[in-house]
C-alpha positions in Angstrom: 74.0 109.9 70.1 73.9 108.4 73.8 76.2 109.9 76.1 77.3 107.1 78.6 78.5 103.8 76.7 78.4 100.6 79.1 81.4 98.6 77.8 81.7 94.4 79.3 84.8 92.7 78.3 83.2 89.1 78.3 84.2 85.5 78.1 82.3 83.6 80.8 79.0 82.8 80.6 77.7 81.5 83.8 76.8 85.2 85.1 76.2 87.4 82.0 72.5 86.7 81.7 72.4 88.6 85.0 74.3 91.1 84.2 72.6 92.0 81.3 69.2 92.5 83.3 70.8 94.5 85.6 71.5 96.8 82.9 68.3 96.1 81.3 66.4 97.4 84.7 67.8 100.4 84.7 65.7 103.7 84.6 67.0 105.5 82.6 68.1 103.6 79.9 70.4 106.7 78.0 73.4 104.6 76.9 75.1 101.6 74.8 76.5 98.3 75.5 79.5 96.8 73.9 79.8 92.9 74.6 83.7 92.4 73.8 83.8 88.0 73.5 87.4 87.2 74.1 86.6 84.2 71.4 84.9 82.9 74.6 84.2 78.8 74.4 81.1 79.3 75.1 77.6 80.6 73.0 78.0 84.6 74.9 75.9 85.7 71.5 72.8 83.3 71.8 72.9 85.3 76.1 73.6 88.9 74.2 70.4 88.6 71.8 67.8 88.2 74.5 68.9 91.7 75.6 68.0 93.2 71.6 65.0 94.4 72.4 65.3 95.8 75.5 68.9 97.7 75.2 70.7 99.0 72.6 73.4 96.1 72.7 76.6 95.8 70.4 77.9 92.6 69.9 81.3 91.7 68.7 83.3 88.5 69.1 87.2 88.5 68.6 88.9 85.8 66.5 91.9 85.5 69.4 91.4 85.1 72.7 93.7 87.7 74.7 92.5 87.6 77.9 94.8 84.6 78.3 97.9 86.1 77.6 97.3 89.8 77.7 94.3 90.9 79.5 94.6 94.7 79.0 95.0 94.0 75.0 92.0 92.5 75.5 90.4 95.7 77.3 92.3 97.7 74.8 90.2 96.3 71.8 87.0 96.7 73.8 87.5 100.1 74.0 88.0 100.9 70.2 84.3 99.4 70.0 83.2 102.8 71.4 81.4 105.6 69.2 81.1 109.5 70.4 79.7 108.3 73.8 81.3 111.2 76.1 81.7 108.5 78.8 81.8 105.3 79.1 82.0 102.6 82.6 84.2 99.2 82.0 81.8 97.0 83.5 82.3 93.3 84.0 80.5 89.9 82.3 79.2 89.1 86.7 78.8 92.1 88.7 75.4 93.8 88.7 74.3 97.6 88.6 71.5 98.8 90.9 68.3 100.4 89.1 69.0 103.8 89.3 73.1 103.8 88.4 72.4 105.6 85.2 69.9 107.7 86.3 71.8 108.9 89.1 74.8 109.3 86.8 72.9 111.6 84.7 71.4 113.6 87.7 74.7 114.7 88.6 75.9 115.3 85.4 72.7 117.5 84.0 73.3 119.6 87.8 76.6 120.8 86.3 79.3 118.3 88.0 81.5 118.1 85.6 84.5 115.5 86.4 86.8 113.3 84.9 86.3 110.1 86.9 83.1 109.3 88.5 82.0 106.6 91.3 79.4 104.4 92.4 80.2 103.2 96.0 80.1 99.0 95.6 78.9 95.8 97.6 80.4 92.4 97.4 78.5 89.4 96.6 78.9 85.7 96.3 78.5 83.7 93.3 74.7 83.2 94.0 74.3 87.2 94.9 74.1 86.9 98.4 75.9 90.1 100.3 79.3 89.0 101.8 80.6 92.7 102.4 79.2 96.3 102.8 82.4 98.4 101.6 82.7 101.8 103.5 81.4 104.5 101.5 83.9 107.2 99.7 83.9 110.6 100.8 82.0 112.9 97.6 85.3 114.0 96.5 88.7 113.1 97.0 91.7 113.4 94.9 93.9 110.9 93.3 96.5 110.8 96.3 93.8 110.2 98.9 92.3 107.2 96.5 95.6 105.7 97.2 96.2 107.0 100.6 92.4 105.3 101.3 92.7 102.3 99.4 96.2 100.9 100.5 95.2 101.6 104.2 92.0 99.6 103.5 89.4 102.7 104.5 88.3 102.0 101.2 87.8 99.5 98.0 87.9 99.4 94.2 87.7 97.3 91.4 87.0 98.9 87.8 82.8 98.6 87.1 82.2 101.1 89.9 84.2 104.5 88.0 82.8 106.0 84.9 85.3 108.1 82.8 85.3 110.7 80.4 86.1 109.1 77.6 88.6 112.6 76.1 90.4 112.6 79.3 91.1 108.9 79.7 92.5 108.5 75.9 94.5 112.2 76.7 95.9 110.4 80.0 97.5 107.6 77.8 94.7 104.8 78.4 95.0 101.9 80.6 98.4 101.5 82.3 99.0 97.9 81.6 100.4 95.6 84.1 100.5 91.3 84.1 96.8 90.5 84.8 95.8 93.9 84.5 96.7 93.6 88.1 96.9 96.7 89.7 96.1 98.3 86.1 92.4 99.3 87.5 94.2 100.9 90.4 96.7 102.7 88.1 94.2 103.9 85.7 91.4 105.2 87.9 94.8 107.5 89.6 95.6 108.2 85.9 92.5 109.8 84.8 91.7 111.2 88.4 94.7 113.1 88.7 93.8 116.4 87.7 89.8 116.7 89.0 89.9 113.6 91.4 86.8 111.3 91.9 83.7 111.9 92.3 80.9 109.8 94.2 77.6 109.4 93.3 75.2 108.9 95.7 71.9 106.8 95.8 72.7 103.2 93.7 75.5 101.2 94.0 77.0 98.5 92.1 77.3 95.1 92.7 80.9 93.9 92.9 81.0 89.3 92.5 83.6 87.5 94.4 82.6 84.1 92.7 86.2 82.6 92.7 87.1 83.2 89.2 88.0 86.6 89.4 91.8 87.4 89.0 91.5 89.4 92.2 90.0 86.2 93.9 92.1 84.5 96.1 89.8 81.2 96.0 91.8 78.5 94.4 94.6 80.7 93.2 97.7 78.8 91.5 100.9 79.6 92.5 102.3 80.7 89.3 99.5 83.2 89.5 100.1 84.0 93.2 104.1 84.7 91.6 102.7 86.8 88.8 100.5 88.8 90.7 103.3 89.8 92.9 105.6 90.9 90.1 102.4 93.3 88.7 102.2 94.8 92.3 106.1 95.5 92.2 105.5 96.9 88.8 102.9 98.9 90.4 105.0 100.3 92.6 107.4 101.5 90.0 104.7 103.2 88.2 103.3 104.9 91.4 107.4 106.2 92.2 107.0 108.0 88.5 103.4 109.0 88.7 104.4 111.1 92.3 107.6 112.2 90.7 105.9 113.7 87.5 103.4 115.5 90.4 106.5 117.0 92.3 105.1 115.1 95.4 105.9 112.9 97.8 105.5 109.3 98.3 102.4 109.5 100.8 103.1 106.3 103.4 106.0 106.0 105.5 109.1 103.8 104.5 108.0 101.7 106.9 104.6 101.2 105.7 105.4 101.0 102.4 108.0 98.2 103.4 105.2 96.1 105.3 103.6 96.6 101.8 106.2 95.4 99.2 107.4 92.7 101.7 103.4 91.6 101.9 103.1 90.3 98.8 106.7 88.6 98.7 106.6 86.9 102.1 103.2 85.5 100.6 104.7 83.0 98.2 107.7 81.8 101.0 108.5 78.6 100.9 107.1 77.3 97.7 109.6 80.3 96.0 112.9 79.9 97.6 114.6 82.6 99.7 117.5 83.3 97.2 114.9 83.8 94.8 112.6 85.9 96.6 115.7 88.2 97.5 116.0 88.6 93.9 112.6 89.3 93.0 113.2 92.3 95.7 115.3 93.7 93.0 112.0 94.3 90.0 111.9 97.8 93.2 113.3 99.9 90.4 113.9 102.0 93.9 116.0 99.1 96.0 118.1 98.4 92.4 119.1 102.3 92.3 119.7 102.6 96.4 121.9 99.8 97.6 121.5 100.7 101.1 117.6 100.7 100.3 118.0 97.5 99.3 119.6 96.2 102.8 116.5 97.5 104.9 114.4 96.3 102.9 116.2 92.9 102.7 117.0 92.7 106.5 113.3 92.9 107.2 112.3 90.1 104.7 115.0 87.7 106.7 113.4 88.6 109.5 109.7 87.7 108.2 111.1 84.5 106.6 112.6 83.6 109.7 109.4 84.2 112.0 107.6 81.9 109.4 110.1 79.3 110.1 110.2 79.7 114.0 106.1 79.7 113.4 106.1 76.8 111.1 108.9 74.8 113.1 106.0 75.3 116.6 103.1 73.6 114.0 104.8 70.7 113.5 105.9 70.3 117.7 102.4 70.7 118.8 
């Protein structure tokens, strides 16, 4: 039985093919693929079975597409296709895996590392695989806390194709937190599994992250309704992270401030189009502001203040 299993949850089409022989050029070719179709509109299986000969490729298509209404159901379902494999990477239907991913993977795991989260440092590309972005590099070990100490002061990215998990540790850690969008979730889960070993990075191949606008992490031609939702997940987040610390007996690592400028971020983002009574309100989905009053008033003194720098900004616009 392989050891790593290579799991895509799929539904477009228009990058899959290249995905597929990404995977396909690896060098060492020790692990499955599970193609998940989220009941996809398009012919994903006719894409899958040019890949038969050259991988060992598990194709199933779902009768209901989730993805639409709950994307971590979706992810959920795509997991249960998994065998024995001791490990297994949530990769996408468009990003691309250097050559030696796997082979590197197993190097460090035949030297006697022995973790429960793994990482590939990642690149961005555009939607015809040109580089936009070099992302920084991650240290060869860090802990859960300095993931999220990194990531939220942007020394660092993630998405979800880059980490590999052991697959007992990830089901014992209570499986993907869910969120609206699986926004956040990828964030969440990675500090999930990580928090007892931490993350470690394996050098010499890196994966190949697409920004090709139809991403829900995109920001290209983003509705506002999904601009709104988004922002409710990332509160959400924020409640999980306040029990996550909690259950660790630690502290929350950024300043009040800075995690202010944070929460306020994402609401100031959908002023005007979202009224101010109904952004103050929104403040309120802070499980932390709802139980502290007084929380609640710093928090919602600063956001007049941003709304009303928006207007003095937008009032100069329309002058000049």
């Amino acid at each position: 039985m392989k050891r790593l299993a290579i799991i895509i949850p799929a539904y477009k089409e228009n990058f899959l093919f290249e995905t597929l022989q990404s995977l396909a050029n690896q060098t060492n070719k020790d692990f499955n693929v599970y193609v998940g179709d989220d009941c996809s509109p398009y012919d994903l299986q006719s894409i899958v079975s040019r890949f038969e000969d050259r991988l060992d490729i598990h194709y199933v298509r779902f009768s209901e597409n989730l993805g639409r209404t709950n994307l971590v159901a979706h992810w959920n379902r795509c997991i249960k296709l998994l065998k024995e494999e001791d490990y297994f990477c949530f990769f996408s239907d468009d990003d691309l895996m250097e050559s030696r991913c796997v082979e590197k993977f197993y190097e460090v795991i035949d030297s006697g590392i022995r973790e429960d989260v793994y990482h590939f440092d990642i690149n961005i590309i555009d939607e015809d695989g040109k580089l936009i972005k070099e992302c920084p590099s991650y240290p060869k070990h860090i802990s859960s806390i300095d993931f999220f100490s990194l990531l939220y002061s942007y020394q660092i990215e993630a998405r979800m194709p880059e980490f590999i998990f052991k697959t007992k540790n990830f089901y014992e850690c209570g499986g993907f937190v869910e969120f609206d969008l699986a926004f956040r979730s990828d964030n969440a889960t990675v500090m999930s599994c990580s928090q007892s070993k931490g993350i470690y990075t394996i050098s010499g191949s890196k994966v190949l992250w697409r920004d090709s606008g139809q991403n829900i992490s995109s920001v290209k031609y983003e509705r506002l309704d999904i601009k709104y939702r988004k922002m409710k997940a990332t509160l959400a987040f924020h409640n999980w992270l306040d029990s996550f610390f909690k259950k660790k007996h630690q502290s929350f690592p950024f300043s009040l401030s800075r995690r202010r400028k944070l929460v306020l971020g994402e609401i100031i983002s959908l002023y005007p189009e979202y009224s101010f009574g109904k952004l103050s309100i929104v403040l309120l989905s802070f499980n932390k502001l709802k139980a502290n009053p007084f929380l609640f008033l710093y928090y919602w003194i600063d956001f007049v203040f941003l709304v009303c720098k928006w207007r003095k900004r937008s009032k100069g616009k329309r002058m000049s």
